[in-house]
DRENGU-896676 format. One record per residue (C-alpha): residue number from 1; z, y, x; residue in one letter. Coordinates in steps of 0.001 Angstrom, whole numbers. Each point is the difference from the previous one (the first is absolute). Layout:
N
+-----+---------+---------+---------+------+
! seq !      c3 !      c2 !      c1 ! type !
+-----+---------+---------+---------+------+
! NUM !       Z !       Y !       X !    a !
...
+-----+---------+---------+---------+------+
//
This chain:
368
+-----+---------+---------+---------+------+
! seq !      c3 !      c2 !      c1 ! type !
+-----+---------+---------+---------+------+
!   1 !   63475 !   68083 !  136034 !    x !
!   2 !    2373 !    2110 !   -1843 !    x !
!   3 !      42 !    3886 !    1726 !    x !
!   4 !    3395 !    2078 !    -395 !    x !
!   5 !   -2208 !    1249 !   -3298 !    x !
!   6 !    -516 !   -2068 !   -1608 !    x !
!   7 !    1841 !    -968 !   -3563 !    x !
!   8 !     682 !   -4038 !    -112 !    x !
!   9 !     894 !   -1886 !   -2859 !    x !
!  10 !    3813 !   -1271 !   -1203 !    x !
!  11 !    -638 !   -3529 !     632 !    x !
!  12 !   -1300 !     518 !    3528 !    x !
!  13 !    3202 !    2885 !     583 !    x !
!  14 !    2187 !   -2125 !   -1151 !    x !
!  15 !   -1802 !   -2788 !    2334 !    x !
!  16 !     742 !    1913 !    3238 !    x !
!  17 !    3503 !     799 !   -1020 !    x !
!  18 !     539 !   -3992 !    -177 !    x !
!  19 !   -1603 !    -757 !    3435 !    x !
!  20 !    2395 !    3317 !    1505 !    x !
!  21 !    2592 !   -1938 !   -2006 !    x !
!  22 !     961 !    3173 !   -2467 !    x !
!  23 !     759 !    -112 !   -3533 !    x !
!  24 !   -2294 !    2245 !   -2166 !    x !
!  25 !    1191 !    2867 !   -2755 !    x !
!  26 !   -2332 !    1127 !   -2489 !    x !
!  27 !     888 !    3799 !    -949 !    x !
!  28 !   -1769 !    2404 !   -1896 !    x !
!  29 !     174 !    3768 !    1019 !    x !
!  30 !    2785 !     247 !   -2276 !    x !
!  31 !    1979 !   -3024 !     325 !    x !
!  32 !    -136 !     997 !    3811 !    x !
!  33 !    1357 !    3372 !    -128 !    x !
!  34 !    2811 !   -1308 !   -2011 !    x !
!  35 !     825 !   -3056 !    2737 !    x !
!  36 !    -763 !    1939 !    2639 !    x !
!  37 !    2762 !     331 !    2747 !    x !
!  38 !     209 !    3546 !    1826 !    x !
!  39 !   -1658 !     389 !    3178 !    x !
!  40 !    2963 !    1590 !    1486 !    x !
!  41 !    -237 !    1135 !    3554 !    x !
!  42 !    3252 !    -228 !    1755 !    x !
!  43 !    -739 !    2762 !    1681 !    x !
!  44 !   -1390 !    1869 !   -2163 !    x !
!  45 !    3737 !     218 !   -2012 !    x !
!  46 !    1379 !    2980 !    -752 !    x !
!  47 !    3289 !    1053 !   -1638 !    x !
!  48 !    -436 !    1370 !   -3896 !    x !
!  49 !    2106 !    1989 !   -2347 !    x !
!  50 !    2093 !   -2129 !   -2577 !    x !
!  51 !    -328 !     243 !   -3279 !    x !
!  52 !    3014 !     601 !   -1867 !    x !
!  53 !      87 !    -364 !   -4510 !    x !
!  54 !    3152 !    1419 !   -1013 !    x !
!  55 !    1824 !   -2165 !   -3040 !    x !
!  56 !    3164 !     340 !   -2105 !    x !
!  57 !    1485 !     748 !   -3206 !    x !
!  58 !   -1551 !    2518 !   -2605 !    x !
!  59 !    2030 !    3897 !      41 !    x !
!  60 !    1089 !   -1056 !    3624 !    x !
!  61 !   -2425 !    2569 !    2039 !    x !
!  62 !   -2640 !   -2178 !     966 !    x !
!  63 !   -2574 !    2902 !    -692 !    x !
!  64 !    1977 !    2529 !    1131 !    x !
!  65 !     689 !   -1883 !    3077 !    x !
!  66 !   -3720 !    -522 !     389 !    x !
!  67 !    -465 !    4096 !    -467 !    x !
!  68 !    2893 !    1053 !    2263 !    x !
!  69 !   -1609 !   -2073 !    3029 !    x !
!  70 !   -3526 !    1736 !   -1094 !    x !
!  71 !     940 !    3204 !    -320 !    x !
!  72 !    2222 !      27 !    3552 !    x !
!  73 !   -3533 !   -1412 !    1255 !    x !
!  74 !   -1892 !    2493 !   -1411 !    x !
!  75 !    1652 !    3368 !     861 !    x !
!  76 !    1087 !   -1804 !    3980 !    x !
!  77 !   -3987 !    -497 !     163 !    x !
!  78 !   -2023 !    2259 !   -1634 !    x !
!  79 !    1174 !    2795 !   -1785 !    x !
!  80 !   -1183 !     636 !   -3503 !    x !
!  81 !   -1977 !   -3212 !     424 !    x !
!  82 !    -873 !   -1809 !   -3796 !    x !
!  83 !     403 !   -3864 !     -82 !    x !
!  84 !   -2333 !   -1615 !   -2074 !    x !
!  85 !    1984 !   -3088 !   -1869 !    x !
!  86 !   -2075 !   -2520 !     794 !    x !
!  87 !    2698 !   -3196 !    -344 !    x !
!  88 !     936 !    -225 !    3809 !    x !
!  89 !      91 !    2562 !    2407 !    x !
!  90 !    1250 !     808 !    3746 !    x !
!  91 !    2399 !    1223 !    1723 !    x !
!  92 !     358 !    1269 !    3235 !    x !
!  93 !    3278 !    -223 !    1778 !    x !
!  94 !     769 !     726 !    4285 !    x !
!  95 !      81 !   -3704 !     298 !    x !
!  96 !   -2657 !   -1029 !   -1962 !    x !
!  97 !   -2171 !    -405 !   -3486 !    x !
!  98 !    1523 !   -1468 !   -3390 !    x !
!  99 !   -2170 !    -910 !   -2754 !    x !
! 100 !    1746 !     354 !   -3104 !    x !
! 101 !   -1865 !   -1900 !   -3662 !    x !
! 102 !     766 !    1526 !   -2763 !    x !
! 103 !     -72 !   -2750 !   -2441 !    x !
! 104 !     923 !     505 !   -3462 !    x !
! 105 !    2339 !   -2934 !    -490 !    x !
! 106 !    1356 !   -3393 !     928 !    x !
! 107 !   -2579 !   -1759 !   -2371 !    x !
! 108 !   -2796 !    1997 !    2109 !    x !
! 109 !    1747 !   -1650 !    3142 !    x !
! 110 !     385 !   -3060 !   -1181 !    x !
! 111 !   -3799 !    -135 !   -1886 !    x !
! 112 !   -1979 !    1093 !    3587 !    x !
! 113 !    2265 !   -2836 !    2060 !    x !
! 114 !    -795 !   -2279 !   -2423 !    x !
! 115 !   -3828 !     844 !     407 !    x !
! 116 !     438 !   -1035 !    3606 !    x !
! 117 !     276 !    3710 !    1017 !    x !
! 118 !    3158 !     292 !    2752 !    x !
! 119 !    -248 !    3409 !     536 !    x !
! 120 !    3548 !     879 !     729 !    x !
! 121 !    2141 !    -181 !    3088 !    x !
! 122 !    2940 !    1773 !    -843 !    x !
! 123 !    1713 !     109 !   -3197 !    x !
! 124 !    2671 !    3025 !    -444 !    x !
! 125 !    2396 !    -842 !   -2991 !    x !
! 126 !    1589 !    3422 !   -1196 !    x !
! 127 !    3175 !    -670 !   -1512 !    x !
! 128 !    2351 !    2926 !   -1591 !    x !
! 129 !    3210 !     604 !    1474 !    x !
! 130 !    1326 !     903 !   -3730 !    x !
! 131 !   -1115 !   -3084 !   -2032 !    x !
! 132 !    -609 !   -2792 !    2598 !    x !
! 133 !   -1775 !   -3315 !    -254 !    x !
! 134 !   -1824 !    -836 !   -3743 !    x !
! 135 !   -2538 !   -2058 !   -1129 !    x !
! 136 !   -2583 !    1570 !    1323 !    x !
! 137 !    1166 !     391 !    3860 !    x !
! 138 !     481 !   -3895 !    -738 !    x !
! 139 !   -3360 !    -170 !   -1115 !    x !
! 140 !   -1256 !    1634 !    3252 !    x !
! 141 !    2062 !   -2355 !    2085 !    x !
! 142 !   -1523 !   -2419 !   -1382 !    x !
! 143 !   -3830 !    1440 !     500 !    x !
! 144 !     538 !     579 !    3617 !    x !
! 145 !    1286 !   -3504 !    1151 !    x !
! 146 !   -2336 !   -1887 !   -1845 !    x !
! 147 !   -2573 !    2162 !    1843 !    x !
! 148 !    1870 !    -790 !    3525 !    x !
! 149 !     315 !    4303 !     262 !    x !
! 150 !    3039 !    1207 !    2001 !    x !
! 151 !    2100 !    2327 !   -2388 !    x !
! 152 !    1361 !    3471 !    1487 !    x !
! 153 !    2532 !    1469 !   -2513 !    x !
! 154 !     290 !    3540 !    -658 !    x !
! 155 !    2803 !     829 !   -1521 !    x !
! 156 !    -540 !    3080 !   -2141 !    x !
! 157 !    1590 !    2899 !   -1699 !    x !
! 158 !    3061 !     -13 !    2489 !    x !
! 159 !     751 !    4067 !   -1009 !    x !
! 160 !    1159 !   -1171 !   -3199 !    x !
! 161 !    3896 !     436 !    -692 !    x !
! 162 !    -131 !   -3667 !   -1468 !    x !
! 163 !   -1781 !   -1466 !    3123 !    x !
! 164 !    1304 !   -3134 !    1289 !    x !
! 165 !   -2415 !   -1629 !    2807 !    x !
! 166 !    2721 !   -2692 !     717 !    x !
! 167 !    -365 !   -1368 !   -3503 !    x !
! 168 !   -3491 !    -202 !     270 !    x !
! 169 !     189 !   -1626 !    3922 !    x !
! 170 !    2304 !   -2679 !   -1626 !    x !
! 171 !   -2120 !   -1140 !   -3115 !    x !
! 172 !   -3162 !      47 !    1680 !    x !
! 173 !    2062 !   -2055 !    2888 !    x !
! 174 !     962 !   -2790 !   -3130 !    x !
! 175 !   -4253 !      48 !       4 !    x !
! 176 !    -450 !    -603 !    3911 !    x !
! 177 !    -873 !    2994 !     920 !    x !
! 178 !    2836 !     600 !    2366 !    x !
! 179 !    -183 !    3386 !    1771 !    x !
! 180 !     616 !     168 !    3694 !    x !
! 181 !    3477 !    1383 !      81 !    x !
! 182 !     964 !   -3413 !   -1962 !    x !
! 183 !   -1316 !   -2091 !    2883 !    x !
! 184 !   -3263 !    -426 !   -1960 !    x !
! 185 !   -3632 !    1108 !     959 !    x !
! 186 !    -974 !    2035 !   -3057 !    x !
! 187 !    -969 !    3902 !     995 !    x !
! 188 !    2105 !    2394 !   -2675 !    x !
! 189 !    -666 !    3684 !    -170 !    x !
! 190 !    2028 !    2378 !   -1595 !    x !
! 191 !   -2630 !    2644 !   -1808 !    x !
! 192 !     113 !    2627 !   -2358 !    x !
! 193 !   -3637 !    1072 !   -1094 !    x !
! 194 !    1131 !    2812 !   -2092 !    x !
! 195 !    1830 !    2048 !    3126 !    x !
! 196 !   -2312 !   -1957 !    2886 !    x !
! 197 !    2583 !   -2031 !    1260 !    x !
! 198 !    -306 !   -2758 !    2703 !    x !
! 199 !   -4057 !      76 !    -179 !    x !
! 200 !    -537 !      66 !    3222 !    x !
! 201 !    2688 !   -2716 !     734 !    x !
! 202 !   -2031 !   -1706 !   -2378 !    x !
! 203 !   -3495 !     104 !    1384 !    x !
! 204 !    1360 !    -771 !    3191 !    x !
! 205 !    1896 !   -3235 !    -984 !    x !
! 206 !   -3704 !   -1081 !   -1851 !    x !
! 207 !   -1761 !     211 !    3456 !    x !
! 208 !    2511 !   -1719 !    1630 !    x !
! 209 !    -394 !   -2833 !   -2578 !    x !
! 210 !   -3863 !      95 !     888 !    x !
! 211 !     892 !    -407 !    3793 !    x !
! 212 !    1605 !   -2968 !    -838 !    x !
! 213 !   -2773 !    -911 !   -2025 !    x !
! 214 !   -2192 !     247 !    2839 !    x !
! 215 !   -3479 !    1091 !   -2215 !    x !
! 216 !   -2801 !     493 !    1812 !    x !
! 217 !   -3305 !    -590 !   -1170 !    x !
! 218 !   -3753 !      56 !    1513 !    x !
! 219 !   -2284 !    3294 !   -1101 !    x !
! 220 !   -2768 !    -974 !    1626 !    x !
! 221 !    -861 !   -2908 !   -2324 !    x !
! 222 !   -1551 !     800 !   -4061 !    x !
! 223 !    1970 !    1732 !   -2154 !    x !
! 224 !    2265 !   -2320 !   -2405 !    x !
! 225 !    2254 !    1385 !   -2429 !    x !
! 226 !    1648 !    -168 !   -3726 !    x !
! 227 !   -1064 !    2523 !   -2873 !    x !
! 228 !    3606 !    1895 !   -1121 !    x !
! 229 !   -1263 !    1571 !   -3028 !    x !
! 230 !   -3436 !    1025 !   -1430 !    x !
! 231 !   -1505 !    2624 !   -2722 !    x !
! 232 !   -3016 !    1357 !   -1043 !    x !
! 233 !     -80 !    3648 !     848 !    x !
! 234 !   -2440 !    2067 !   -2231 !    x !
! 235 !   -1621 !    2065 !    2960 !    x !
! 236 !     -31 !   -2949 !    2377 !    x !
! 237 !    -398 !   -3135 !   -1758 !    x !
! 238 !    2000 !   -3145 !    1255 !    x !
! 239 !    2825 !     799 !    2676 !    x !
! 240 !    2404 !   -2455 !    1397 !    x !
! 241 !    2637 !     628 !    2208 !    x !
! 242 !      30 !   -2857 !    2416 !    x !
! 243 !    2779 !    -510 !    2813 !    x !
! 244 !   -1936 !   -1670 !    3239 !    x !
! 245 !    1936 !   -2468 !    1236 !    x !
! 246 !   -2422 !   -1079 !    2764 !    x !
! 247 !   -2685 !    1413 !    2601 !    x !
! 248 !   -1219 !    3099 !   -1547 !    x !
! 249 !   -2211 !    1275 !   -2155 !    x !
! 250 !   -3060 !    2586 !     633 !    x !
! 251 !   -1516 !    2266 !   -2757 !    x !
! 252 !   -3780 !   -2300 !    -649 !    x !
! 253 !    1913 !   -3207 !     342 !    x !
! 254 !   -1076 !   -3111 !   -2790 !    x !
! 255 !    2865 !   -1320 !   -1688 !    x !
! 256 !     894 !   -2483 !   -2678 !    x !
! 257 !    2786 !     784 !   -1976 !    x !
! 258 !    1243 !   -2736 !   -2695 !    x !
! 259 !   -3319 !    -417 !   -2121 !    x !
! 260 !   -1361 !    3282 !    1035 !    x !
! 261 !   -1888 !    1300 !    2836 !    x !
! 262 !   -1322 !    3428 !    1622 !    x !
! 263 !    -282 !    1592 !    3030 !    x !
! 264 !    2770 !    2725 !    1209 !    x !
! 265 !   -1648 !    3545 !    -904 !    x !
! 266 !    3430 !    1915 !    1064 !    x !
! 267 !    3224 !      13 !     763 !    x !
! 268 !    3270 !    1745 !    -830 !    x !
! 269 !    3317 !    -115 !    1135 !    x !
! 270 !    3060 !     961 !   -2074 !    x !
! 271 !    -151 !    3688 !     833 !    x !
! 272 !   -3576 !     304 !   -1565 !    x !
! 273 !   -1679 !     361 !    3422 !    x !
! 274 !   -3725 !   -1982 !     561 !    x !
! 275 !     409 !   -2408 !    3091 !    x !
! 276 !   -2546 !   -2326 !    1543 !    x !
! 277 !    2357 !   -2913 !    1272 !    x !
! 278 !    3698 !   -1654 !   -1375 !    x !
! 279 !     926 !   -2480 !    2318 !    x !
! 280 !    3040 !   -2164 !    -870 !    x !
! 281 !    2695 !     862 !   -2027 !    x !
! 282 !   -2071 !    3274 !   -1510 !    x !
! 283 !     142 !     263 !   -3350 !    x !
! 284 !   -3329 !    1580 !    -901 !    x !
! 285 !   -1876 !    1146 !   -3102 !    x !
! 286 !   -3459 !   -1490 !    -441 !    x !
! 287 !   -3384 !     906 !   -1350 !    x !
! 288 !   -2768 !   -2250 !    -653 !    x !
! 289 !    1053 !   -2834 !   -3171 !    x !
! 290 !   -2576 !   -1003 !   -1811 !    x !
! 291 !    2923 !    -775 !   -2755 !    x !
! 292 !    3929 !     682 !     -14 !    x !
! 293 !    1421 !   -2901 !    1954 !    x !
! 294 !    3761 !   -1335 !   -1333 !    x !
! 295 !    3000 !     465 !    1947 !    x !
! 296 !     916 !   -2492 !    2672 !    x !
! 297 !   -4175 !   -1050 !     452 !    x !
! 298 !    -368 !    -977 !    3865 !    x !
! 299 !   -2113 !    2351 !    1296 !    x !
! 300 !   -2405 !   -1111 !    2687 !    x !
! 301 !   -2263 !    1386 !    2269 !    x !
! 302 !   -3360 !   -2210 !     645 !    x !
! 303 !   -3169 !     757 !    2479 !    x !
! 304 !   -2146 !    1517 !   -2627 !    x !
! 305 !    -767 !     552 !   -3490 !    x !
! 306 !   -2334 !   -2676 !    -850 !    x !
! 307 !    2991 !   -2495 !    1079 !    x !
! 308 !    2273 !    2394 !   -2350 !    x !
! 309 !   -2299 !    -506 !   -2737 !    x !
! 310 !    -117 !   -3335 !     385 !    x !
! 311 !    3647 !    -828 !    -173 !    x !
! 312 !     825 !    2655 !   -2573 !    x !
! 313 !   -2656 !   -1910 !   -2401 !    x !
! 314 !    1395 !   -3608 !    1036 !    x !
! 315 !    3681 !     877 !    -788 !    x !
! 316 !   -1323 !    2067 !   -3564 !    x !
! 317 !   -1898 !   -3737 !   -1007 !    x !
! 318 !    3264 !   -1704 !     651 !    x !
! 319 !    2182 !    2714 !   -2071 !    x !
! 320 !   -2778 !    -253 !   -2603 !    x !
! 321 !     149 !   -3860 !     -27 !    x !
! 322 !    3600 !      39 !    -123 !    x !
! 323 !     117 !    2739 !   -3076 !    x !
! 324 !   -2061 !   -2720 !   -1971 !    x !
! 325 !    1675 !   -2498 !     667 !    x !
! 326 !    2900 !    1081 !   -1167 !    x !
! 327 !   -1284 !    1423 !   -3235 !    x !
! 328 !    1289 !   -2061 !   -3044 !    x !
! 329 !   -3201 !    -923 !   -1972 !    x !
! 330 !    1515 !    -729 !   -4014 !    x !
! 331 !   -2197 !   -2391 !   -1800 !    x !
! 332 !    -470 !    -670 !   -3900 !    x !
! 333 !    2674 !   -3244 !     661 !    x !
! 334 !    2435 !    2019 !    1473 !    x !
! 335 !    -109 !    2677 !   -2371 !    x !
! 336 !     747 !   -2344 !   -2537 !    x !
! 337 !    2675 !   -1433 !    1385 !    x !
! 338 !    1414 !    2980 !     406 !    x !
! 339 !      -3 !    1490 !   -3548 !    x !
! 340 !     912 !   -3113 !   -1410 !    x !
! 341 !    3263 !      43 !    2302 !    x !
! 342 !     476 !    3312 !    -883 !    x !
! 343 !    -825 !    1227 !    3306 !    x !
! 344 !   -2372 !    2471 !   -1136 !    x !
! 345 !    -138 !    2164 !   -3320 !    x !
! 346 !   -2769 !    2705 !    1025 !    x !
! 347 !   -3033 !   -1034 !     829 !    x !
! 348 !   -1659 !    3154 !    1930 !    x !
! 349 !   -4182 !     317 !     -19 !    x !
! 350 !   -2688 !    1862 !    1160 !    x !
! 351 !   -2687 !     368 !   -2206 !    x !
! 352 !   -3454 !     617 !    1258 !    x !
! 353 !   -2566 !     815 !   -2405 !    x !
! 354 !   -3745 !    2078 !     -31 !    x !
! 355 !    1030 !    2675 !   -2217 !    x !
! 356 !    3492 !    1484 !   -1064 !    x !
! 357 !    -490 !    -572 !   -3517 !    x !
! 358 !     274 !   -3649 !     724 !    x !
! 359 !    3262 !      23 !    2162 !    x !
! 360 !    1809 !    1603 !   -3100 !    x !
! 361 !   -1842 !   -1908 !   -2543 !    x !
! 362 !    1632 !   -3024 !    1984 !    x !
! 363 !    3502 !    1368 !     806 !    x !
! 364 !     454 !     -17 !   -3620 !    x !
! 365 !    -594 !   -3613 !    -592 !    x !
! 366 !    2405 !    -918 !    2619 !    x !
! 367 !    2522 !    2300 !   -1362 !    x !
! 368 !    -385 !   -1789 !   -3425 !    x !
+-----+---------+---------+---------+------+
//
């Protein structure tokens, strides 16, 4: 007899599964952690800040945009408060939280979705009243429906003498985006982030996007988020600043993070100030790599560090296998072939010898 215990074999597990007519699934710790489905509690949901990357063309205010909304946040909030630029950070509005990435460019967009890492909700294009659409507001289209993100369009520098937001309304309308007014469903803004124009019409058209979004997530279950950016800070060693995207995540907590592990030693959020708990849709700066991770690296919280170790050093043997594999090993053959075809006309060695003598004793012959 078998007691609740006791550790049985695959053959006979896999027996019993037969007889209770189930099919059987092999995993290792770390192939199960990447097929595992949520454990979502119904009613456990509850509703979470969006998370809004502003895109558009170069010299069209994205930054300042970004540092208008910041600085309105800053001095409403906390007077004199510093915010520590951390890639994302919050902000606080009467109706409810934003999350705003700071991303440094389409290609950084573009790079973490294609790394599996859907971290955006909301994408807000900033377009200039002056200039209107060019290649790159195209280029942002573009990014945000092939990521399925609904596009809010601010519509900036309106104080300008040479503003014309109806030019802009009807070339972004020959791209879809039809604005409301037009009989479409597209939210437009009109903004200026130089004179603080239309913010808060903006904010509040963003959280009325993310009602209709309906996002609500579970923060009782582990932590699972996406690494925004990393560095390796001289005093601190590795930091990361990783948005949670779900449950939440408690300073001590195991985590695997792309090929690296650790366990969470503190926490920061963007206004330099130590917390002990980011539930979902915090962006929060972490302590604890045992290496810098690379943007876009799922982060994932697991029961304990042994099982964080243990994952960590799987997914490092498969980079490590994959590195060699796709090292191109030349061979004498091949080398001739190649400077016969004319491929080749240096031929660069290293020269190992005992003394040093002999390396220049040799160098010479080759030259001649």
């Amino acid at each position: 007899m078998a007691s609740i215990n006791t550790v049985i074999g695959l053959d006979l597990a896999n027996t019993v599964a037969q007889k209770l007519r189930k099919d059987v699934l092999l995993l290792s710790e770390e192939e199960a952690i990447e097929r595992s489905e949520d454990n979502v509690d119904v009613d456990h949901l509850e509703p979470r800040a969006p998370v809004v990357t502003i895109m558009g063309h170069v010299d069209h205010g994205k930054t300042s945009l970004l540092d208008a909304i910041r600085e309105a946040n800053i001095q409403a909030t906390e007077v004199g408060g510093i915010t520590q630029h951390i890639g994302a950070y919050e902000v606080e509005t009467p109706k409810g939280k934003i999350v705003f990435l700071d991303t440094p460019g389409h290609e950084a967009f573009t790079a973490m979705r294609a790394r599996g890492a859907q971290i955006t909700d909301i994408v807000v294009l900033v377009v200039a009243a002056n200039d209107g659409v060019m290649p790159q507001t195209r280029e942002a289209i573009a990014h945000a429906k092939a990521a399925g993100v609904p596009i809010v369009v601010a519509i900036n520098k309106i104080d300008l003498p040479d503003a014309n937001p109806d030019r802009v309304k009807q070339q972004l309308s020959d791209l879809e985006l039809i604005p409301e007014e037009y009989g479409g469903s597209t939210i437009f803004v009109e903004v200026s982030a130089k004179r603080k124009i239309g913010l808060e019409d903006l904010l509040e058209m963003i959280l009325l996007q993310a009602e209709i979004l309906e996002l609500q997530s579970d923060p009782h279950q582990l932590a699972k988020g996406t690494v925004v950016e990393a560095k390796l800070d001289k005093t601190r060693g590795p930091v990361a600043t990783v948005l949670i995207q779900k449950g939440a995540l408690h300073v001590g907590d195991a985590y695997v993070a792309g090929v690296h592990y650790g366990r969470v030693r503190a926490m920061f959020d963007d206004r330099s100030r130590k917390v002990a708990l980011a539930g979902p849709s915090t962006p929060i700066e972490v302590l604890g790599f045992a290496d810098v991770p690379a943007a876009g690296d799922a982060f994932t919280v697991v029961e304990d560090e042994r099982k964080a170790r243990h994952i960590s050093s799987i997914r490092q043997d498969r980079l490590r296998t994959k590195q060699l594999s796709q090292t191109n090993r030349v061979t004498l053959e091949d080398l001739y072939r190649r400077i016969s075809a004319g491929e080749v006309k240096d031929l660069n060695l290293v020269i190992k010898a005992d003394v040093q003598g002999s390396v220049k004793r040799l160098g010479c012959h080759l030259q001649t």
